[in-house]
N, CA and C atoms as a LAMMPS dump frame, in Angstrom:
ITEM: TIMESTEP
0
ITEM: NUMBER OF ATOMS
282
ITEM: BOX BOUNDS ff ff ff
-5.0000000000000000e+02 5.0000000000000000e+02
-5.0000000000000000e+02 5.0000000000000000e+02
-5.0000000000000000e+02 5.0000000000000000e+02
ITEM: ATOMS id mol type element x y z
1 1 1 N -130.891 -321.161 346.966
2 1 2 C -130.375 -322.48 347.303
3 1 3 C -130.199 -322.539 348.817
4 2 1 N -130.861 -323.464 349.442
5 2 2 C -130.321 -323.745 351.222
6 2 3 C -130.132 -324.727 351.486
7 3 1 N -128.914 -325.098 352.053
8 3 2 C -128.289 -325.653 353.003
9 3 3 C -128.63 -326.3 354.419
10 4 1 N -128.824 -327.074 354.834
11 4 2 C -128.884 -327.285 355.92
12 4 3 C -127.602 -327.712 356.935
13 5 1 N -127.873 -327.158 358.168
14 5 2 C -126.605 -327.224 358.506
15 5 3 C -126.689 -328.297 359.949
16 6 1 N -125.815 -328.511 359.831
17 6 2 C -125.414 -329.667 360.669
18 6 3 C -124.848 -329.444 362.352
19 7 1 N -124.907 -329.798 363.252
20 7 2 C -124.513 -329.518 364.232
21 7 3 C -123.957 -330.909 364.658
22 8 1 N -122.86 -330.998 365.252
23 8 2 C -121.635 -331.813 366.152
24 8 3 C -121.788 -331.716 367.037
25 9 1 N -121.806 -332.263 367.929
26 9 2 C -122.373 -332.588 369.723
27 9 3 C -120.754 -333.024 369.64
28 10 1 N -120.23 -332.481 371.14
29 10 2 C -118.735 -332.511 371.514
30 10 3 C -118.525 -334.175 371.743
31 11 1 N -119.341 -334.655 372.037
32 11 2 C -119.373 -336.379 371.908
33 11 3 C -118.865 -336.778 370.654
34 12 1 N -119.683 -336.129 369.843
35 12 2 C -119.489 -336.995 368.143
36 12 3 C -117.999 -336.057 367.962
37 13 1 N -117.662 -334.958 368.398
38 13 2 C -116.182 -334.459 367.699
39 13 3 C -115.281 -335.111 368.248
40 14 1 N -115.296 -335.846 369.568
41 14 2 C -114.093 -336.782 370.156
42 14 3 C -114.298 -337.821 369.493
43 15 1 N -115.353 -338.536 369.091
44 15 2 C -115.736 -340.05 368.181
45 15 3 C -114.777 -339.456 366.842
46 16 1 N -114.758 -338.738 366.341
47 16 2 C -113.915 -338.155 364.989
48 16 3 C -113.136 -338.201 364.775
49 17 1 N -112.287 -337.429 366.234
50 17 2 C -111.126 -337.175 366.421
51 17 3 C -110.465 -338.562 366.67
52 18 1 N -111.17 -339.403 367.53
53 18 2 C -110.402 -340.667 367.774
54 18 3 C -110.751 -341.468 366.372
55 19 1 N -111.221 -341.417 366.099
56 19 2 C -111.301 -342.135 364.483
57 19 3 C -110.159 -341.548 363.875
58 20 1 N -109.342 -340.621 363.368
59 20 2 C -108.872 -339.791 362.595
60 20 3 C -107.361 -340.424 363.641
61 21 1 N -107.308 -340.793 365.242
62 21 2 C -105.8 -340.966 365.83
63 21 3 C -105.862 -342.285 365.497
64 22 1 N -106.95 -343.513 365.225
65 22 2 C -106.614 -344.921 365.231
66 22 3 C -106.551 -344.738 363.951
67 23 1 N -106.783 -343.914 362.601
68 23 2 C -106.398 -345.105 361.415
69 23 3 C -104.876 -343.401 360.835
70 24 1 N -104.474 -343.24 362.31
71 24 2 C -102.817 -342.64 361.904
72 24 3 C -102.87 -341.029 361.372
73 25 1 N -104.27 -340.236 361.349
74 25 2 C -104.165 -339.541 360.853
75 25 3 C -104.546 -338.34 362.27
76 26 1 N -104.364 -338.694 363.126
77 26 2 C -103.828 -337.627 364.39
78 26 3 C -102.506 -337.175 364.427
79 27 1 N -101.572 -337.37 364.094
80 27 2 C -100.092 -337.064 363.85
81 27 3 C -99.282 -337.073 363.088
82 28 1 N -100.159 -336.709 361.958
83 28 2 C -99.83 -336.754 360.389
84 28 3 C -98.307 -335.281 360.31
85 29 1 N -97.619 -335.135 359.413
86 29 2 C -96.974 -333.736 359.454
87 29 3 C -97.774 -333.162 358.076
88 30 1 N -98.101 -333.529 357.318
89 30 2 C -98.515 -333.233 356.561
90 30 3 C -99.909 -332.557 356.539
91 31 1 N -100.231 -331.051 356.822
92 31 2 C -101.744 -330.542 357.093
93 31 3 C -102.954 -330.942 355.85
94 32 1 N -102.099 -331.378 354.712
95 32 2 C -103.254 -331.758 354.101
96 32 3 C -103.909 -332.952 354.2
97 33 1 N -103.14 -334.39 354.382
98 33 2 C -103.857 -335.228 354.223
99 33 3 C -104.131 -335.388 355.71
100 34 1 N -104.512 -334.388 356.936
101 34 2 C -105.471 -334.416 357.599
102 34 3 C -106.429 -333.637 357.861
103 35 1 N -106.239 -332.324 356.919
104 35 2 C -107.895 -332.095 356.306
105 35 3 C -108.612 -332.924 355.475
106 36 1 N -107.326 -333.813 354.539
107 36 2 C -108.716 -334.443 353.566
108 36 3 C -109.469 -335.741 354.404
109 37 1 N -108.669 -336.457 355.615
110 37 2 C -109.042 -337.108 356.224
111 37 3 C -110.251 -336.734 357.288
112 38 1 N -110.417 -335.505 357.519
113 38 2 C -111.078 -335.004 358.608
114 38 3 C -112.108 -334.863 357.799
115 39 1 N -112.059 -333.841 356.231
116 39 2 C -113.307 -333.611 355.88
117 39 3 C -114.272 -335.163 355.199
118 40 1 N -113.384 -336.455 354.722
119 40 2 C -113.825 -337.699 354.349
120 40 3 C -114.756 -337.967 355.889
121 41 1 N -114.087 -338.059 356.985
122 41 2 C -114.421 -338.731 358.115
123 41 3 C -115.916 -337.697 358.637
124 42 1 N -115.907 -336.707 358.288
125 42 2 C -116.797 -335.935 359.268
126 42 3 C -118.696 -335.851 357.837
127 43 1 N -117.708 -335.853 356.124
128 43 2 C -118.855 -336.261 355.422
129 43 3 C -119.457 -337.451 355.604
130 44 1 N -118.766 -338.603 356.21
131 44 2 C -119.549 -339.957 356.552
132 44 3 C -120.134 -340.069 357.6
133 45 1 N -119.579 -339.436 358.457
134 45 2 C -120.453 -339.315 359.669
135 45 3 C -121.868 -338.695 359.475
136 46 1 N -121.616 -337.277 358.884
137 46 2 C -123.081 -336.773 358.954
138 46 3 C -123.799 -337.766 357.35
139 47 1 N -123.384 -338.548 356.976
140 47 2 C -124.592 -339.389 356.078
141 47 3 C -124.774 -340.613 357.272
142 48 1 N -124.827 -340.634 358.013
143 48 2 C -125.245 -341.49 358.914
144 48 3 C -124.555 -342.434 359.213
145 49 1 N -122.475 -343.002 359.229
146 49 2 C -121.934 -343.674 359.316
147 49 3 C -121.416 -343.335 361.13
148 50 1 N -121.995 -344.18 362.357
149 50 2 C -121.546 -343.561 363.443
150 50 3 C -121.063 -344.891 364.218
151 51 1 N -120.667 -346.211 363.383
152 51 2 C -119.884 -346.606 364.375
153 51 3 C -118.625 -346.271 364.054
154 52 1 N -117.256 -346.339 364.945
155 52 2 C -115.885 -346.222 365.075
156 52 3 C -115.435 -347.273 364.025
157 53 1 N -115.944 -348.114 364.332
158 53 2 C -114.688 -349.156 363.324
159 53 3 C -115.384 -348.906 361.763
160 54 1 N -116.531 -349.171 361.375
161 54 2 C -117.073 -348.679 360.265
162 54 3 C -116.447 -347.371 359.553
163 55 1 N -116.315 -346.475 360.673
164 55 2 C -115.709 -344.795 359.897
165 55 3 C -114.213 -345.287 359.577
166 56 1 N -113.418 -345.963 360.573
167 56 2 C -111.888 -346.836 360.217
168 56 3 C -111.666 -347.428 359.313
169 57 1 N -112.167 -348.278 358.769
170 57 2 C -112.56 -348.912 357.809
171 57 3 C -112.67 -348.375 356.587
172 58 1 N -113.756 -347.267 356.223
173 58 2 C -114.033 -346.197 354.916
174 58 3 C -113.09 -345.27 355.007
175 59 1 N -112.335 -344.848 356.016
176 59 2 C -111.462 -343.938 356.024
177 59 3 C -110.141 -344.788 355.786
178 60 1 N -109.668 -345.991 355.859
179 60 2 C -108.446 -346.542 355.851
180 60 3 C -108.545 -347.132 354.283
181 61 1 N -109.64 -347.372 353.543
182 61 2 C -110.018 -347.96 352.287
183 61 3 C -109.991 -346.476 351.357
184 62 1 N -110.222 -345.518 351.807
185 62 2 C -110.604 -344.297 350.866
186 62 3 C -108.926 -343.635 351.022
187 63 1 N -107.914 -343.617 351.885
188 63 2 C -106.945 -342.777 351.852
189 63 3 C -105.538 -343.524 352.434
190 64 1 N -106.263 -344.832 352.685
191 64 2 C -104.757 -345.767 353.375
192 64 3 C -104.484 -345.506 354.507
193 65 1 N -103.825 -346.821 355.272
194 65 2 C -103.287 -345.993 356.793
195 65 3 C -101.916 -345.129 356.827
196 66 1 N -102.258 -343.648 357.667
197 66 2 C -101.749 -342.904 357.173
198 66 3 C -100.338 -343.133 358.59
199 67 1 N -99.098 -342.561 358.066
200 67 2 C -97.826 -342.914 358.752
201 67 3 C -96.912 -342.407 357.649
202 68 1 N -95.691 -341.968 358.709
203 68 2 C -94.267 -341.447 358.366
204 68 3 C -94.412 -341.89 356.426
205 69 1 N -94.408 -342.927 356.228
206 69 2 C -94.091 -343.841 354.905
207 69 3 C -95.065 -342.829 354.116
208 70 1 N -96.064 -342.336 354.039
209 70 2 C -96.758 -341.876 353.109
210 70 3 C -95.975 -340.624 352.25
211 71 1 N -96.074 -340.393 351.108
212 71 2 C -95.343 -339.126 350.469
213 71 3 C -96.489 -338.808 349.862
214 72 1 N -96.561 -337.255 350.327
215 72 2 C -97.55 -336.033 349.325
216 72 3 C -97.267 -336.18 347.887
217 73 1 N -98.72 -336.306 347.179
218 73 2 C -98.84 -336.334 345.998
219 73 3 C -98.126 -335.81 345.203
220 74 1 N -97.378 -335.708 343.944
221 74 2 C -96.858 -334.534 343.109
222 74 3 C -95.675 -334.927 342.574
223 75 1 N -94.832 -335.732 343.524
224 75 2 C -93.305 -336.408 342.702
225 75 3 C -93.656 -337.625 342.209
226 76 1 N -93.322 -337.657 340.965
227 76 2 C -93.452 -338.697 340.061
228 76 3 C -91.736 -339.386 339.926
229 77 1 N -90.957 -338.532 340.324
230 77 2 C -89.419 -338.825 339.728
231 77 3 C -88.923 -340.219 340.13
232 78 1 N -89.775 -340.952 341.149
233 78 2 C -89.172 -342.87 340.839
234 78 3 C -89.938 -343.402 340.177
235 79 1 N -91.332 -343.089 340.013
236 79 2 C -92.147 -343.547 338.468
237 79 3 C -91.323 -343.401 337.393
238 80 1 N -90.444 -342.064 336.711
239 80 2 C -89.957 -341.856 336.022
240 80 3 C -88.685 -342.49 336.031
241 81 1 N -88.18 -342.952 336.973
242 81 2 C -86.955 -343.433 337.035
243 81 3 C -86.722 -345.169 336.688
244 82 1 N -88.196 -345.693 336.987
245 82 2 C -88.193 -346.623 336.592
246 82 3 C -89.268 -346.849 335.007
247 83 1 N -89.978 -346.139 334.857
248 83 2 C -90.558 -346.657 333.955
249 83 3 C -89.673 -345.646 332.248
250 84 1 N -89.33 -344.502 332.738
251 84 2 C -88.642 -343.731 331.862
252 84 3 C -89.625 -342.425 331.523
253 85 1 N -89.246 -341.328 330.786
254 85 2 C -89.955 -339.981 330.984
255 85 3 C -91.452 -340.209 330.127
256 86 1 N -91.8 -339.542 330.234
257 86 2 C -93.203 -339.604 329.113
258 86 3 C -92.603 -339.227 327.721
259 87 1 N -92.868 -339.642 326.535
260 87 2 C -91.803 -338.563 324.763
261 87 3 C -92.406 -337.47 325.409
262 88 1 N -93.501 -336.365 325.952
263 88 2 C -93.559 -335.251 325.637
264 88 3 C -92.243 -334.251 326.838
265 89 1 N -91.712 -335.308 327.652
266 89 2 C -90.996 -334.378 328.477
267 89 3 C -89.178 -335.073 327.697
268 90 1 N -89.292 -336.301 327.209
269 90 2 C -88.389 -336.652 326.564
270 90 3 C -87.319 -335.284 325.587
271 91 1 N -88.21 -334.921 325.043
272 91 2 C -87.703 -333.505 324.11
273 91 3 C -86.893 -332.854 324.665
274 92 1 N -87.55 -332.369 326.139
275 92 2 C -86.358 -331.49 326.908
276 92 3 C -85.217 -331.89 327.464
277 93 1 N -84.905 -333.097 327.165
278 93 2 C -83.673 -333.706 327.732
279 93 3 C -82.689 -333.702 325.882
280 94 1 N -82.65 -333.504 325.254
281 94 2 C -81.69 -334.02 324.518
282 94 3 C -81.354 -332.411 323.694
């Protein structure tokens, strides 16, 4: 199986990088959702997506604009608080 590999010209890694600070995901605290943003932004690029606002755009539609307000995946507990537990976790409460 081969691969072809891709090469980044230091031009296109600042076009990235500033893509990745305008749609909020340069100063994320969270290291994951700016790998998943980096690796979304850098797979569209190499399929041939190279204007700035275009990559803003698929990157702000695919993961939201990213800021303080966002919470890492995994707590459900105000889903649960408002909608009530699922019956299979129901059991362990009574």
């Amino acid at each position: 199986m081969s691969s072809a590999l891709h090469n980044i010209s230091p031009s296109d890694r600042e076009l990235l990088r500033s893509v990745l600070d305008e749609a909020g995901f340069g100063d994320v605290d969270d290291p994951i959702f700016f790998e998943t943003a980096t690796l979304l932004v850098t797979k569209l690029f190499l399929a041939g997506v190279d204007s700035r606002p275009e990559l803003v755009a698929k990157l702000e539609y695919q993961l939201g604009k990213a800021g303080k307000h966002r919470q890492p995946p995994g707590s459900r507990l105000g889903r649960y608080a408002i909608q009530g537990l699922p019956l299979e976790l129901q059991r362990f409460t009574r």
